[in-house]
N, C-alpha and C positions, 0 to 999 in steps of 0.2 A: 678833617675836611670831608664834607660831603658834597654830591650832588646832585640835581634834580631834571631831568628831562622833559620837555616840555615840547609837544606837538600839533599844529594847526593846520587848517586849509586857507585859512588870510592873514596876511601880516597883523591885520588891526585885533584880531581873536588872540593872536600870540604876545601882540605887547601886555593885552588885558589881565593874559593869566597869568604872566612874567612878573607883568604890578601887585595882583591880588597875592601870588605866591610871599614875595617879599612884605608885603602888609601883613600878611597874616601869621608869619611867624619871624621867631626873634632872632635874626641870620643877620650876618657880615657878609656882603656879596661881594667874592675873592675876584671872581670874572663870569662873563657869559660868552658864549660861543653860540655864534649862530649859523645855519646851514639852510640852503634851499635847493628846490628838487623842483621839476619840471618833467611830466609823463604825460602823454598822450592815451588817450583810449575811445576808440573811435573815433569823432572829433572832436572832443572832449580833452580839454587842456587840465589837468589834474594840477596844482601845487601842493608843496609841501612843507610849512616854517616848520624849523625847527629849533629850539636853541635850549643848550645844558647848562644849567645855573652852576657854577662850582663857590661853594657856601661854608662859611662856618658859625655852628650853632652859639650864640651869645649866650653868656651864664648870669 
């Protein structure tokens, strides 16, 4: 079992690379876990997707 971490500033960039990741190689996607984050700096509202592919490589 492996797995792959994957980090954005927009939800819609993080499904993208979630999709592309799975397209581009030959995995069984066991589960995803996803995580979001909210930071301020100055007035500046920061996000942060994040979500861990946990995968196993097909033979």
């Amino acid at each position: 079992m492996k797995v792959k971490v994957i980090d954005e500033g927009h939800e819609s960039d993080l499904e993208k690379e979630i999709n592309k990741f799975i397209k581009e190689n030959n995995i069984e996607v066991i589960d995803i876990k996803l995580s979001t984050s909210c930071s301020i700096y100055s007035e500046e509202q920061i996000y942060c997707f994040t979500a861990m592919i946990i995968y196993e490589e097909k033979e």
